[in-house]
C-alpha positions in Angstrom: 20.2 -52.0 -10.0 19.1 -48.6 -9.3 16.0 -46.8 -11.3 17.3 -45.2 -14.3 15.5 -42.3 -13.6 15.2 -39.9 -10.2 11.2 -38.6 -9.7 10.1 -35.5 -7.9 6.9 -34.0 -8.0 6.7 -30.8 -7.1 3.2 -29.3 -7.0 1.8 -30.4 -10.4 5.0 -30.7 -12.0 6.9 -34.0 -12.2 11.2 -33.8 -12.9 12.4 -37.5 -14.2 16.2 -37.2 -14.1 18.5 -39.8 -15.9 20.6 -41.3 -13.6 23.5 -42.8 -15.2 26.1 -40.0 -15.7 28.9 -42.3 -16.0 27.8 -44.1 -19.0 26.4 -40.8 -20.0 22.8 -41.8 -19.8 22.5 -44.8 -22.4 19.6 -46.4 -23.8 20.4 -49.9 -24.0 19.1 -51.6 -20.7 15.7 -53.8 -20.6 15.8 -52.3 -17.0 16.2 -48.9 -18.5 13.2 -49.3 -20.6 11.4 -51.1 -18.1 12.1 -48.4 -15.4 10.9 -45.8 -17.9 7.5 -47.2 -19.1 6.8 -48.2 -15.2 7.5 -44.4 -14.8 5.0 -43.2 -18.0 2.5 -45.5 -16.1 2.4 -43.8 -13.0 2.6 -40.6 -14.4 -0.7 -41.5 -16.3 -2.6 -42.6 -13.5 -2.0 -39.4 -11.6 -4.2 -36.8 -12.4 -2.3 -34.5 -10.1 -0.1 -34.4 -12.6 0.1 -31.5 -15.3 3.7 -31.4 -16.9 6.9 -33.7 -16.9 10.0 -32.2 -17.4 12.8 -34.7 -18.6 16.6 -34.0 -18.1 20.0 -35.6 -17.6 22.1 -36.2 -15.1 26.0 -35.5 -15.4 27.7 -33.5 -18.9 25.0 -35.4 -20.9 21.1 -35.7 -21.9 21.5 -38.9 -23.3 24.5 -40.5 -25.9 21.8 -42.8 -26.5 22.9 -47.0 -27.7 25.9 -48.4 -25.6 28.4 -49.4 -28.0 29.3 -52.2 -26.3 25.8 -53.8 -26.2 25.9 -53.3 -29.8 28.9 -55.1 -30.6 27.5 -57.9 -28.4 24.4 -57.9 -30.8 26.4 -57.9 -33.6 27.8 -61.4 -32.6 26.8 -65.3 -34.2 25.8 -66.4 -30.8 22.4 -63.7 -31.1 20.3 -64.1 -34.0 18.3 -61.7 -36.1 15.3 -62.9 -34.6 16.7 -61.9 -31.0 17.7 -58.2 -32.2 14.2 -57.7 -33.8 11.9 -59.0 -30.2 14.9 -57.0 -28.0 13.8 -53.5 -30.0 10.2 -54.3 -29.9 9.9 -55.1 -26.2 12.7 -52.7 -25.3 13.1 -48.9 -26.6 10.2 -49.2 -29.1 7.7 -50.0 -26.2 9.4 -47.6 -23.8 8.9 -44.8 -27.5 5.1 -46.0 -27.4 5.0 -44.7 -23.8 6.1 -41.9 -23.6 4.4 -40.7 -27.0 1.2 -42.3 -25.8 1.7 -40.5 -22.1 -1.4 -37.5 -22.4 0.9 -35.3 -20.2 2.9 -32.8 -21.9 6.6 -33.4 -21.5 9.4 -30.4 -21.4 13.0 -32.1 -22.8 15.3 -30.2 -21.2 18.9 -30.9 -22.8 21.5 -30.4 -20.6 23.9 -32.3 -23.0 25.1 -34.2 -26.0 21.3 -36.0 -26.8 23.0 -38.1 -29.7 21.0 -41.1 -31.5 18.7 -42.9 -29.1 19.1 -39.9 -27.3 18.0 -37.2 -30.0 14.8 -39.3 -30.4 13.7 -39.0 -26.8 14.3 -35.7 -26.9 11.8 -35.6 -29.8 9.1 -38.2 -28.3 8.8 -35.1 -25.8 6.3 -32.3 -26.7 8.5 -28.9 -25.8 12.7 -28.9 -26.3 14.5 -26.6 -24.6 18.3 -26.6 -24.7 21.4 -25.5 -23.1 23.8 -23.6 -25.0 26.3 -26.7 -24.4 24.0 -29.1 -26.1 25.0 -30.8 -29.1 22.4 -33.0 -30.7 22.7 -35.9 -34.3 20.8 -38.6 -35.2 24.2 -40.5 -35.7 23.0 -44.4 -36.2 24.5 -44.0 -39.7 28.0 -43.7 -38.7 27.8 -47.1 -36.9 26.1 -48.8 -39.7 22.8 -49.4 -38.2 19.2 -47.0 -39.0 17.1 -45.6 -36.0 15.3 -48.9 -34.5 13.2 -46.6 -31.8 11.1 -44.4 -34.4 13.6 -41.7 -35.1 12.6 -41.7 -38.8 9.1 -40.8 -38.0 9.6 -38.3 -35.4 12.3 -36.3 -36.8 11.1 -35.1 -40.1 7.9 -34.1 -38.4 9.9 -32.2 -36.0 12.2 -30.5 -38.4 11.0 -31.2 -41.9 12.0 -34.4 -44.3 14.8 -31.9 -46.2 17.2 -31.4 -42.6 16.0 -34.4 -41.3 17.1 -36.4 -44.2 20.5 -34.2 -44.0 21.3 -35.3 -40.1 20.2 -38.5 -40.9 22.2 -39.5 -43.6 25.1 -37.7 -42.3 25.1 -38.4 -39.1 26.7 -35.2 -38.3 26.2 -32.9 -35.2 25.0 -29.9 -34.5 24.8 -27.5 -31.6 22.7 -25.6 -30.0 22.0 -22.6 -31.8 21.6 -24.9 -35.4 18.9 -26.7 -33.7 16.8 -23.4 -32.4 17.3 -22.0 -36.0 15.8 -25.8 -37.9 13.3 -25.5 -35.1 14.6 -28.5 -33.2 14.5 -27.2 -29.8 12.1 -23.6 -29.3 14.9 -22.0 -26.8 18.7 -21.9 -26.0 19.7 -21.0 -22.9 22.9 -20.8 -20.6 23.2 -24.2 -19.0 22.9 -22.4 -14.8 19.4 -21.2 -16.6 18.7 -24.7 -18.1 16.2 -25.8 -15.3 14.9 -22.8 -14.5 13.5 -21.9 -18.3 12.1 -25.7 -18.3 10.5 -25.0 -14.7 8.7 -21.8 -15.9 7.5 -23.2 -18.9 5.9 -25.8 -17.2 4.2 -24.1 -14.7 2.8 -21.8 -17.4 0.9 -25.3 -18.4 0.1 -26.4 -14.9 -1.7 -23.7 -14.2 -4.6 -25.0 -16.6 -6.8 -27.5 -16.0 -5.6 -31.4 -16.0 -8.5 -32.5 -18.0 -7.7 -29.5 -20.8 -4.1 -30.5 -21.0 -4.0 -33.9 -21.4 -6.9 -34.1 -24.1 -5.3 -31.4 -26.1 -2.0 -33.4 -26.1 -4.2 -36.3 -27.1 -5.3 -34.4 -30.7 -2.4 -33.2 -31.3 -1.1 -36.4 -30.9 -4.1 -38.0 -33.3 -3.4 -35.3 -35.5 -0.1 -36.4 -36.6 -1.8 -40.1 -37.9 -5.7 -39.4 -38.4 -7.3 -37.7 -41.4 -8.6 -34.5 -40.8 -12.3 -35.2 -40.7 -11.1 -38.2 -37.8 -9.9 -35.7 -35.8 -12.6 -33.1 -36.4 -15.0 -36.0 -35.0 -12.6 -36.8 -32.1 -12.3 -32.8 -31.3 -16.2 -32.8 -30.9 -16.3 -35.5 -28.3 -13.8 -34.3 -26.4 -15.6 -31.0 -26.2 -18.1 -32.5 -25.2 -16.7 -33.7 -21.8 -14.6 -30.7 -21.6 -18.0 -28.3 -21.6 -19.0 -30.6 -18.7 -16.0 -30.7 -16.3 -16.0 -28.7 -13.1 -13.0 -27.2 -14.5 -15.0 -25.3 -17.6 -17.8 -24.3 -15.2 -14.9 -22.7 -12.5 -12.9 -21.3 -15.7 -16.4 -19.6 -17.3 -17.2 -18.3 -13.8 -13.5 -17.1 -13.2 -13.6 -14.8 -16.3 -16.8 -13.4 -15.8 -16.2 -12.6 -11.7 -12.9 -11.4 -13.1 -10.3 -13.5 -10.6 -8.1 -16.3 -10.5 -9.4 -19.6 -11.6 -9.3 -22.2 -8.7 -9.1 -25.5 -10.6 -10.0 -29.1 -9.1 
């Protein structure tokens, strides 16, 4: 089968497009998952690379689970055991990637990002949605609880009170609901979508690669370490920041008054 998800890099600016309008974009495949930490990988190992933005192809960002591989999972013939190793070396190691990825990643929700789906979109650092989007964490209403860390992204994202509320409900809510619980920082027309997600990106890229992807890292500590952990880890990574070519052009840039030229 085909990647799951199209890649162009534009200058210092990566766009991964999911690739399966049809099935509106599901998170169910090993090939899917497979295809998406391969991706996190590369991205990594570039350090041409300032900003991912993430998007979906087709009327949706993601619908998240197929139905139909859950009803296949809900059969005699695949055990408990089966289930538990098919999350852990499937949408829970693609989650680990893409959290652990040091580039900052723009969601930009074109669509319904329901379930599976709502999760990715909060794995990434920035949401941005279209005025069309509609977004639940909807596991409840088939009887099953977010397998792919959903309960531990969410309430950080919105708070435990709402998050609890669109968990145990299951409902959905649009656009303008999720820019007022803070779960996407703009709404725009859906012709604007990519454009909004392509400015804000380049807003990052134009800092050095070094600066960005260690200040995703502590933010990214911060949400697990103790305070004086990341006080410690802050100091060390100023440390090598204060000796990066990038610090000395910045420094130099703002005194000779110009444009930085970054490395």
């Amino acid at each position: 089968m085909s990647d799951f998800l199209i890649y162009e890099k534009e200058g210092a600016v990566v766009t991964l497009t999911m690739n399966e309008p049809e099935k509106r974009n599901p998170l169910s495949a090993s090939a899917t998952f497979s295809n998406v930490v391969a991706t996190m990988d590369r991205i990594h190992d570039d350090p041409g690379v300032r900003c991912v933005i993430l998007t979906g192809n087709g009327p949706s960002f993601s619908a998240g689970g197929d139905i139909r591989v859950m009803k296949q999972q809900a059969t005699p013939e695949v055990s408990e055991i089966e289930i538990r190793h098919f999350y852990r070396r499937g949408i829970q190691k693609m989650a680990r990637a893409i959290f652990d990825l040091e580039v900052p990643i723009i969601a930009a929700i074109n669509g319904h990002a329901i379930g599976a789906g709502l999760d990715l979109a909060c794995l990434c650092d920035i949401r941005i949605a279209s005025e069309t989007a509609k977004l639940a964490s909807s596991f409840i209403k088939v009887g099953i609880v977010p397998g792919d860390g959903g309960a531990w992204l969410l309430p950080r994202v919105i708070g435990m009170s709402r998050a609890a509320e669109m968990m145990l409900t299951g409902d959905t809510i649009d656009a303008r609901k999720a820019l007022e619980w803070n779960l996407v920082s703009q709404v725009v027309p859906l012709d604007q979508l990519m454009t909004a997600a392509r400015e804000m990106a380049g807003r990052i890229a134009q800092n050095p690669s070094h600066s960005i992807r260690l200040t995703k890292r502590l933010m990214r500590e911060s949400l697990r370490a103790p305070f004086d952990t990341v006080m410690e880890l802050s100091a060390v990574y100023q440390a090598v920041s204060h000796k990066t070519p990038d610090h000395t052009e910045a420094v130099n840039a703002f005194l000779e008054k110009r444009a930085p030229q970054y490395s």
